[in-house]
C-alpha positions as CSV (number, residue, x, y, z in Angstrom):
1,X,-97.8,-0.7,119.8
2,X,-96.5,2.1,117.5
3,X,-100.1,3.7,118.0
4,X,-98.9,5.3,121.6
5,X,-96.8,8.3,119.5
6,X,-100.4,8.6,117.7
7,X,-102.7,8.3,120.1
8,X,-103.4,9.0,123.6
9,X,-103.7,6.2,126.3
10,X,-107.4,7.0,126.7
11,X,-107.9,6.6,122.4
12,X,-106.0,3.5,122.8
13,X,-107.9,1.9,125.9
14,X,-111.2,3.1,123.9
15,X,-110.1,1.6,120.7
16,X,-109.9,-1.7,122.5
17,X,-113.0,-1.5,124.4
18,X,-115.0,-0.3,120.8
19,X,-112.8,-3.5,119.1
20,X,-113.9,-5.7,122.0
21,X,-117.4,-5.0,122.1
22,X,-117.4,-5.7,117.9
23,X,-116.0,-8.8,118.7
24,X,-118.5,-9.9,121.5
25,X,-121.1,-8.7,118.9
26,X,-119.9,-10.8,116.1
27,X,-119.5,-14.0,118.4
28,X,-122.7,-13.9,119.9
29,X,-124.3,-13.1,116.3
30,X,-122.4,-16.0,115.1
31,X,-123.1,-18.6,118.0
32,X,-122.7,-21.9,117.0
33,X,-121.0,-21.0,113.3
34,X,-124.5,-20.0,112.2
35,X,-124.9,-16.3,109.9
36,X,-128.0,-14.9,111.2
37,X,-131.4,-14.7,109.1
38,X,-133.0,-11.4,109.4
39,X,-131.6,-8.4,107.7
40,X,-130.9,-6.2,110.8
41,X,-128.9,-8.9,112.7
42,X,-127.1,-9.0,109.2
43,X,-126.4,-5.4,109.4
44,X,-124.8,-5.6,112.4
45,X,-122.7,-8.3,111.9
46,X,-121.5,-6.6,108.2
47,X,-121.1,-3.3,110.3
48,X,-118.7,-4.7,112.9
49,X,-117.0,-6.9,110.9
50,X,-115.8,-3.4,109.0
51,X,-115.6,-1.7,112.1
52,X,-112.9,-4.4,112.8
53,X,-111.3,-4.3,109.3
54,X,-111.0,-0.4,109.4
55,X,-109.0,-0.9,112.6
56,X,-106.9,-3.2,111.9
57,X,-106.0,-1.4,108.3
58,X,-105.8,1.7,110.0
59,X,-103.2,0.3,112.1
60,X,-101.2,-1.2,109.3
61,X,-101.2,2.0,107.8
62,X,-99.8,3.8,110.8
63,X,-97.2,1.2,110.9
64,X,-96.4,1.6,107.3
65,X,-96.4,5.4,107.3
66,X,-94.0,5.3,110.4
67,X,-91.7,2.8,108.7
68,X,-91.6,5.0,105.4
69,X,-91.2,7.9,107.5
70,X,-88.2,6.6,109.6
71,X,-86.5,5.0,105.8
72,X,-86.8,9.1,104.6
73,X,-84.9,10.6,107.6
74,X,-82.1,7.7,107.3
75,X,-81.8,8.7,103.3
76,X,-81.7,12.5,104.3
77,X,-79.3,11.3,106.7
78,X,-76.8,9.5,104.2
79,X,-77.2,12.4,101.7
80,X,-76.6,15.1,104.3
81,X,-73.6,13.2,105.4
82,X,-72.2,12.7,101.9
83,X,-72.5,16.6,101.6
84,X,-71.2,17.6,103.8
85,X,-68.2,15.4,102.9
86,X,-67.9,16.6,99.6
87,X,-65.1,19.3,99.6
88,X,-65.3,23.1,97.8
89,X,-63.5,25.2,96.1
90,X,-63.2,28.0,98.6
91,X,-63.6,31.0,96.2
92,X,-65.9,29.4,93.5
93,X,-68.0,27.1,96.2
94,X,-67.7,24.4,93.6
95,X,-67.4,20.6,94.4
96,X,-63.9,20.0,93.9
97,X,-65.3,15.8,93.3
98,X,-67.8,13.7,92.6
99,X,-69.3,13.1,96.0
100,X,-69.1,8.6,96.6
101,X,-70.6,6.7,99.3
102,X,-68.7,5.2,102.1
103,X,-68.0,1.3,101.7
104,X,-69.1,1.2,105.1
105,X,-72.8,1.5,103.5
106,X,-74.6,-1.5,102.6
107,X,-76.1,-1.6,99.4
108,X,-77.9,-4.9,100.0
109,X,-77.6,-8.0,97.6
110,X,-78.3,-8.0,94.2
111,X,-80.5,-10.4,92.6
112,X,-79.5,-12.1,89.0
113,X,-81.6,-10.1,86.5
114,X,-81.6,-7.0,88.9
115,X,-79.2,-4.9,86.6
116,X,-80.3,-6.1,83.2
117,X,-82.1,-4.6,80.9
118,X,-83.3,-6.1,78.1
119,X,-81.1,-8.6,77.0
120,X,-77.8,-5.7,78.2
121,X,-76.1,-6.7,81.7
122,X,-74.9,-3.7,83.2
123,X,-72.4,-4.0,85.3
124,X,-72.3,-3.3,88.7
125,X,-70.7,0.0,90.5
């Protein structure tokens, strides 16, 4: 899991014990498909059923940060590279051109609609 750059092996083994204990909790609560009639039973089932959505959102969220994060540094890349591909006047340090992506980078597929705005098309680059 993506969680081991996060969190230590003993956070990780207690995350599953805490997760496995809210599960037991929430089966035996549950026996038989039945929700439980007094209000502390309820409590507890409520409480560990968040404790278990908390988890698993905080998880997803983790995932999703390291995803965004690893999409940033591979932009940063392609503009660094471009950069530093873009020539200079040597006494003025001016661009000498307007700086163009390789055709080697993919700019995925575009969608009918995708450049249109209103009822104008633009065309594509």
């Amino acid at each position: 899991m993506s969680n081991d750059s996060v969190l230590s092996d003993d956070d990780s083994k207690l995350l599953e014990l805490t997760a496995s204990v809210r599960k037991n909790i929430i089966n035996k609560l549950t026996e038989n498909g039945k929700i439980p009639d007094d209000g502390d039973s309820i409590r507890l089932l409520l409480g560990s059923l968040d404790g278990l959505d908390r988890s698993v959102l905080g998880k997803a969220k983790i995932r999703n940060e390291e995803k965004a994060n690893s999409n940033m540094e591979k932009n940063s890349n392609l503009i660094a590279e471009l950069l530093l591909k873009t020539p200079r006047d040597l006494y003025t340090g001016k661009r000498q051109s307007t700086p163009c992506l390789g055709s080697d980078v993919d700019v995925g597929t575009i969608v009918e609609g995708e450049l249109t705005v209103g009822h104008i098309d633009i065309e594509p680059i």
